[in-house]
C-alpha positions as CSV (number, residue, x, y, z in Angstrom):
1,X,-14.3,-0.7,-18.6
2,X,-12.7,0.1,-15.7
3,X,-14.7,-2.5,-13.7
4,X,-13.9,-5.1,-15.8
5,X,-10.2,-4.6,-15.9
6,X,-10.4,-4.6,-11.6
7,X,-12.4,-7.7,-12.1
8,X,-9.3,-9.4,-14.4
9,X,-6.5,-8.5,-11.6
10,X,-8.5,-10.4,-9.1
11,X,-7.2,-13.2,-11.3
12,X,-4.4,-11.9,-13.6
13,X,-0.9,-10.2,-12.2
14,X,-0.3,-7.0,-13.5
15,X,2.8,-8.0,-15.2
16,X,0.2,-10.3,-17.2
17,X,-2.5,-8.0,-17.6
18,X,-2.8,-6.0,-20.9
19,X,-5.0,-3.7,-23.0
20,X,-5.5,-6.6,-25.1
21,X,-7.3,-9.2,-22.7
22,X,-9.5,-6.3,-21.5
23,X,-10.7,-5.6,-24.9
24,X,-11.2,-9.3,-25.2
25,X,-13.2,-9.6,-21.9
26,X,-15.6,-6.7,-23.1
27,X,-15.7,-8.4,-26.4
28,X,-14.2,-5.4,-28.7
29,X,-11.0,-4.8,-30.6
30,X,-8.6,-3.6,-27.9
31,X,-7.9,-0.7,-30.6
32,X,-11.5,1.0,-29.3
33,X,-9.8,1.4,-25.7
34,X,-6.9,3.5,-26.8
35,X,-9.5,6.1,-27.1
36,X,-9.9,5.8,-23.4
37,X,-6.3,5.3,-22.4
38,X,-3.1,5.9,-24.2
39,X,-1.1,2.7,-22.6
40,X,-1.6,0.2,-20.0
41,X,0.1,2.8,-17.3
42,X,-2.4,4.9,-18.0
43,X,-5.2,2.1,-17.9
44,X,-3.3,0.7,-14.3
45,X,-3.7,4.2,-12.4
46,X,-7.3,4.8,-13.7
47,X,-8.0,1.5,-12.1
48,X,-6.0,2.2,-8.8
49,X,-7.6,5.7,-8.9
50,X,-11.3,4.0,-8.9
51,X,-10.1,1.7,-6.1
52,X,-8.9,5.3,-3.9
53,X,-12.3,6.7,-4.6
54,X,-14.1,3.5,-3.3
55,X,-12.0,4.0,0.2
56,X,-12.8,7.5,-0.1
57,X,-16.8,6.9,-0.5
58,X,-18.3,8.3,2.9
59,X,-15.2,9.0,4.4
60,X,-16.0,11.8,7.6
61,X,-12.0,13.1,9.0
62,X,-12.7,12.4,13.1
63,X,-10.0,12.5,15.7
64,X,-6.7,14.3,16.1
65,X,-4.4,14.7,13.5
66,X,-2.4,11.3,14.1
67,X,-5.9,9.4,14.4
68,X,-7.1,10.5,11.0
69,X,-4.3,9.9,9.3
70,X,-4.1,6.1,10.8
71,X,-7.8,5.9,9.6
72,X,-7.4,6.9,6.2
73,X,-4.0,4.5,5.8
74,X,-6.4,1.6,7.2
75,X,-9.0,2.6,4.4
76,X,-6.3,2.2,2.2
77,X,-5.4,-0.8,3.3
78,X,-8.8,-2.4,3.5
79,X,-9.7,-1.3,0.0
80,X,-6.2,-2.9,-1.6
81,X,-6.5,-5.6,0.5
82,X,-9.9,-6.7,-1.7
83,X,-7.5,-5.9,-4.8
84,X,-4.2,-7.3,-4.1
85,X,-2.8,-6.9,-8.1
86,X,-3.8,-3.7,-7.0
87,X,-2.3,-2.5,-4.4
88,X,0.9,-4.2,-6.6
89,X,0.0,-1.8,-9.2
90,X,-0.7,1.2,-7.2
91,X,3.1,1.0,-5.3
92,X,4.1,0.6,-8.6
93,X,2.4,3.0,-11.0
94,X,0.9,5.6,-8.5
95,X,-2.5,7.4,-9.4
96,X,-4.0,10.7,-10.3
97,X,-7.0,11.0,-10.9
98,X,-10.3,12.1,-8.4
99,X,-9.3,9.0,-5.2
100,X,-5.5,10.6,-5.0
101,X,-6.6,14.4,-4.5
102,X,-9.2,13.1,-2.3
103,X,-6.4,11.0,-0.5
104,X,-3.9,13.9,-0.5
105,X,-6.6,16.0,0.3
106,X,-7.0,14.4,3.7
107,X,-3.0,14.0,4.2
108,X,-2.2,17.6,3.9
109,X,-5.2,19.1,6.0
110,X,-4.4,16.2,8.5
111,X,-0.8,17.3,8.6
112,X,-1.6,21.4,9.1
113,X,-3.9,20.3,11.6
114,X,-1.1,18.6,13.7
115,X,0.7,22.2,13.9
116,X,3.6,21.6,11.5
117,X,5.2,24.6,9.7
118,X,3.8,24.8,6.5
119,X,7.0,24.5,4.8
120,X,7.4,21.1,6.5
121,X,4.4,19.6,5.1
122,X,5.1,18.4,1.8
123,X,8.0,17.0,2.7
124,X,6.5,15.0,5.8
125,X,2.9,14.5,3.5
126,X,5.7,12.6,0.9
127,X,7.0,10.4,3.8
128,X,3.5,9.3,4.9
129,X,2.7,8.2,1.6
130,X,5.4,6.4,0.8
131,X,5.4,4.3,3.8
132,X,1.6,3.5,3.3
133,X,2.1,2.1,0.0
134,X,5.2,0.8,0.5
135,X,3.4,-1.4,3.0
136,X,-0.3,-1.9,1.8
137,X,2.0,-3.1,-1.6
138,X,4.7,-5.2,0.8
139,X,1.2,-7.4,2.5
140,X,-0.1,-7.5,-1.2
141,X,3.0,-9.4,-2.4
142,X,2.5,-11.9,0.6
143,X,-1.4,-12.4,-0.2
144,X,-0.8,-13.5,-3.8
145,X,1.1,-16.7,-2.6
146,X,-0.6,-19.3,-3.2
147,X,-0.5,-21.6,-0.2
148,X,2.1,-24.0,-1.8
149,X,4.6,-21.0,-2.4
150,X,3.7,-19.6,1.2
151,X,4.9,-22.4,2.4
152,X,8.1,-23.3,0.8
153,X,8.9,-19.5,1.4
154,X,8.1,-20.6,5.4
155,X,10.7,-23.8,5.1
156,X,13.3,-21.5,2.7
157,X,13.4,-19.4,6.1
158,X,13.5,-22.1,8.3
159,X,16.6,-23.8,6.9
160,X,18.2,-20.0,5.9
161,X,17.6,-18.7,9.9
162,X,17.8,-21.7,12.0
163,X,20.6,-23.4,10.2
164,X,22.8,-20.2,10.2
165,X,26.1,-21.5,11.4
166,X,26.3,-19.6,14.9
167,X,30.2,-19.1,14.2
168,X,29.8,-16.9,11.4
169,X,26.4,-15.7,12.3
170,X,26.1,-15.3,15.9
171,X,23.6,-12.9,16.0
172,X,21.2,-14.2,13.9
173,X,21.7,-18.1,15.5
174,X,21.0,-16.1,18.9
175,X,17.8,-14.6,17.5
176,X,16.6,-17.4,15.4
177,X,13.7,-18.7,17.0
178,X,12.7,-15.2,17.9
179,X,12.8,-13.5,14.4
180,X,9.3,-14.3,12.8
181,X,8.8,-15.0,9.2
182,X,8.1,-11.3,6.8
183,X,4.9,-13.0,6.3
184,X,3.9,-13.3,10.0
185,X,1.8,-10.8,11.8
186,X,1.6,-8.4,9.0
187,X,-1.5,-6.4,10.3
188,X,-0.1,-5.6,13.9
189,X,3.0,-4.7,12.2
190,X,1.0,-2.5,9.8
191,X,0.1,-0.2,12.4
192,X,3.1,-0.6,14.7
193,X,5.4,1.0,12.0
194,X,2.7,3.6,11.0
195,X,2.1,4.6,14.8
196,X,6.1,4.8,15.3
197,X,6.6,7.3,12.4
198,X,3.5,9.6,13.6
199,X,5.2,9.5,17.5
200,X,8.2,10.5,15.7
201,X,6.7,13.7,13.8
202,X,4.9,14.1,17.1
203,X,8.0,14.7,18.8
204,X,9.9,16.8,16.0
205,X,6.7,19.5,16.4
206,X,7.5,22.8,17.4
207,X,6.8,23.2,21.3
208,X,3.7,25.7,21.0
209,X,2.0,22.7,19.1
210,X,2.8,19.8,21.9
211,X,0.3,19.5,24.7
């Protein structure tokens, strides 16, 4: 069931998706799968859950703290990245099932390891989290363009940034050729902004855990 419904988001938004075409793909009365699944939120983080236990297949923590949380985010986003409705759905209706304890799992024993406070943990564990999905969902928006909307979305920011008028938007005229499209580069920035917030907790650490 649950294979069949990852199978229709290749294809089918999430917005589209529903209880009923699944029960129509496994050729039964979508009445049988409310058994299974009380709602289609339910249904969407049972699917995003199996997709977190796929990353999570094999998975050995190696490294220092910061390293295996950067290798567990690019799990994430290597897994989502097969499953762009997804990683859409994921962002939007989180999981909780087996894949999100193992993820958090790995989060929180990463994040003691590092020397934190416990008391600081959650807090910082919440942070983490929300960045990765926030981007893992913000490249999965960009991949289901289709190459026609990609590119009117490339000349929309064309005409918007280098046709500013440089009277009333100075900065942005001085920057405009500089300033690269949101969907340019996404995978160096991926692990730019990751690797900035890390240096940042890095820093905050009380001094008996610095080197």
């Amino acid at each position: 069931m649950l294979d069949t419904a990852a199978e229709l988001l290749r294809t089918t938004d999430a917005e589209s998706f529903s209880v009923r075409k699944l029960g129509a793909a496994l050729g039964t009365d979508s009445s049988s799968l409310y058994r299974h699944f009380r709602n289609k939120t339910e249904l969407m983080r049972a699917v995003a859950d199996r997709i977190l236990l796929a990353a999570m297949n094999d998975y050995r923590p190696e490294g220092d703290w910061k390293q295996r949380v950067t290798a567990l985010a690019l799990r994430l986003r290597e897994a989502f990245g097969e499953q762009l409705q997804l990683a859409a759905a994921w962002g939007r209706y989180g999981s909780g099932g087996g894949g999100s304890r193992l993820v958090m799992e790995e989060l929180l024993q990463a994040l003691r390891a590092s020397g934190l406070p416990d008391e600081e943990v959650p807090a910082r564990y919440h942070r983490i989290v929300i960045l990765i999905a926030a981007l893992i969902t913000s490249e999965a928006g960009i991949g289901t363009l289709t190459p026609k909307e990609y590119e009117q979305g490339m000349e929309q920011f064309r005409v918007a940034v280098l046709g500013a008028d440089p009277e009333r938007f100075p900065a942005l005229s001085y920057f405009a050729r500089d300033i690269p499209p949101l969907g340019a580069d996404r995978h160096a920035a991926f692990e730019e902004i990751l690797t900035a917030h890390l240096d940042r907790i890095e820093a905050e650490l009380p001094e008996t855990c610095t080197p």
